[in-house]
C-alpha positions in Angstrom: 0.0 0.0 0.0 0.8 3.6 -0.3 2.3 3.7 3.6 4.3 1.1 3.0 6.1 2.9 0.6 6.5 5.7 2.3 8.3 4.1 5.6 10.9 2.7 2.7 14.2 3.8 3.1 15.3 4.1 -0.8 12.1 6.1 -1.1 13.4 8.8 2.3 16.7 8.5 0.7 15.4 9.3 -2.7 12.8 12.5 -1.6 15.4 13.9 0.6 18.2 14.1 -2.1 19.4 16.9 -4.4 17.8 17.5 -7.3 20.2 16.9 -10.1 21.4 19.5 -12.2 20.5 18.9 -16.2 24.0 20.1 -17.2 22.4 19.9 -21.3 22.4 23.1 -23.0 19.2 24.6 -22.8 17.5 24.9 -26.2 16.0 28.5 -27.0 12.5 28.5 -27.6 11.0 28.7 -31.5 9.7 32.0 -32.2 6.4 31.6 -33.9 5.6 34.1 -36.6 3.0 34.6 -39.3 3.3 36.4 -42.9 0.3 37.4 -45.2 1.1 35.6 -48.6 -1.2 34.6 -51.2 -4.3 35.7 -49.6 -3.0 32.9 -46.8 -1.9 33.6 -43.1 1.5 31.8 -43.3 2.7 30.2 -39.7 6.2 29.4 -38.9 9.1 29.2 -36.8 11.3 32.1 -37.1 14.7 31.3 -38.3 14.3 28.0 -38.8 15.7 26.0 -42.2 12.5 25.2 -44.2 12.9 21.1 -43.8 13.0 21.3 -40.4 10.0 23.8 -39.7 6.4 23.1 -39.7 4.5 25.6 -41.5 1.1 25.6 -42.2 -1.0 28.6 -44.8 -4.2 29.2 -42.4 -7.3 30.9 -45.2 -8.3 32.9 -41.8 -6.9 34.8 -38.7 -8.8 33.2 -36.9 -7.1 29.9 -37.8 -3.7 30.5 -37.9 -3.8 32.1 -33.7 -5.3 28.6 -33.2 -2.6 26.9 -35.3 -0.1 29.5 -32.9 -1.8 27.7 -29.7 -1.1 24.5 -31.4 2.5 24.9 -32.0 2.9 26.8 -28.8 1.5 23.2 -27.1 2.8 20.8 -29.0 6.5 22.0 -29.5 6.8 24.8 -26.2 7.5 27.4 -28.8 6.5 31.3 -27.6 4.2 33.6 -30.1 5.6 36.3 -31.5 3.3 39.0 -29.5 2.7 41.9 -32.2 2.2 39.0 -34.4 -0.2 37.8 -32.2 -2.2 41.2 -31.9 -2.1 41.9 -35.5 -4.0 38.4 -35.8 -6.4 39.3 -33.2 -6.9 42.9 -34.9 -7.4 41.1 -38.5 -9.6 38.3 -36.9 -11.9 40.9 -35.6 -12.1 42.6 -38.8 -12.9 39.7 -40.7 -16.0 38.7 -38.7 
């Protein structure tokens, strides 16, 4: 059971120690960014080389912030902020 586990010594020993140091370089978040191009919103990483980035032409606003949020969950890649607003002003415009 659950108390038994607790009274364990490797588990004490285990709570109790240090927590260890990732001594990995730590990887700089994707910038997500998004260009009008053929009557398309266009959503990308920033800076990254085209066959490693995951872009996607959105026909809306509306749909490329959600395809933001998706990227932003499924990679932990930040959103460009005026980016972000100018997709908010254009989704609001478009109805």
């Amino acid at each position: 059971s659950a108390t038994e586990l607790r009274r364990c010594p490797e588990n004490i020993a285990a709570q109790t120690a240090a927590p260890t140091v990732d001594t990995a370089p730590t990887v700089t978040p994707k910038l997500i960014v998004a260009q009008r191009k053929f009557n398309r919103w266009y959503v990308y990483f920033k800076g990254v080389a085209p066959k490693d980035n995951v872009g996607c032409g959105c026909k809306t606003a509306k749909s490329a912030m959600r395809y933001m949020h998706l990227l932003k969950a499924r990679y932990g890649a930040t959103i460009s902020q005026n980016i972000y607003e100018r997709l908010q002003f254009e989704a609001q415009r478009e109805g």
